[in-house]
N, C-alpha and C positions, 0 to 999 in steps of 0.2 A: 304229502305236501299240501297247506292248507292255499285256497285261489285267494287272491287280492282282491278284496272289493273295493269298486273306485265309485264314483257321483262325478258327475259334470255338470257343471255351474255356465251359466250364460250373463254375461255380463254388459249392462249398459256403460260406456265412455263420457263423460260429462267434462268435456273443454272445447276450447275456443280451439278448431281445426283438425283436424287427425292425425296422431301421432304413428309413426311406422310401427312396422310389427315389431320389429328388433327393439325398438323402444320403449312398446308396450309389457312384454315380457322380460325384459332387463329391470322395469320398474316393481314390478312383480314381484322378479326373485329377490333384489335389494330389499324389499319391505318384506318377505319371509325371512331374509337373513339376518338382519336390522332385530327384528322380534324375539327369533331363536335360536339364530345362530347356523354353522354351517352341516350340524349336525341335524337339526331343525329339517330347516330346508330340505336334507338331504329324504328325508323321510315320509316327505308329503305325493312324490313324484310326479310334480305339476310336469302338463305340459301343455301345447297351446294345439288346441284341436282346429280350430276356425276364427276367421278374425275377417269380419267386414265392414270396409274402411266406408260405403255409403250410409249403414244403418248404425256405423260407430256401437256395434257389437261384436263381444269377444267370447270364445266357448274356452273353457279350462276344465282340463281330467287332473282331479286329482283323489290320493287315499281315501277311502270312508272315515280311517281314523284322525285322518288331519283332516279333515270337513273345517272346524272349528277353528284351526288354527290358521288356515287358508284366509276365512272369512275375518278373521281379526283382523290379518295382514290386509289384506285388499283395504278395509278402513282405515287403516292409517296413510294411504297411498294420496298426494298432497301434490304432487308434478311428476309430468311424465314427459322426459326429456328437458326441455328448457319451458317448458307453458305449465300454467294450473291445470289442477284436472283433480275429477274424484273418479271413484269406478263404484257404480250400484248393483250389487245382487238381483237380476230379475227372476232364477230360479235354480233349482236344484234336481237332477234328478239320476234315475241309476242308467238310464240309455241312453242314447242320442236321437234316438226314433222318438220316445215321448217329449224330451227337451225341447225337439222343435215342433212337435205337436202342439205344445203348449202356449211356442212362442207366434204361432202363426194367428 
């Protein structure tokens, strides 16, 4: 059985106030789904490692092979919840030890 290779992305929040976690991730999955559907979606196995609501950054695990398709979706991401908002890529990487090496 071949292992799964995953990347975790850290994500800067760009709106006026902080939206909850529930609504962060709901906006997420609706913009993978919206893209490619529920099969799509199904295939990337986002899921939401860290979310800090003072530095309005977000950490996401998902597939190596959906890297790409992940990143499309997060750009099209336009509100989250009832406010504006975008979500910017600040990086990529295969552990979580280097991601926030990076980010510190």
């Amino acid at each position: 059985m071949k292992r799964v290779k995953r990347r975790y992305l850290a994500l800067q929040l760009d709106c006026e106030g902080m939206p909850a976690e529930r609504e962060f991730i709901d906006a997420v999955w609706t913009a993978v789904t919206k893209l490619y559907g529920e099969v799509g979606a199904s295939l990337t196995g986002l899921a939401l490692i860290d979310f800090d609501v003072e530095r309005k950054v977000a950490v996401l695990r998902v597939s190596l092979a959906e890297l790409n398709m992940l990143r499309a979706s997060l750009a099209t991401i336009t509100s989250i919840g009832d406010k504006e908002a975008a979500v910017h890529v600040l990086g990529v990487s295969g552990t979580l030890k280097a991601l926030y090496g990076r980010a510190k």
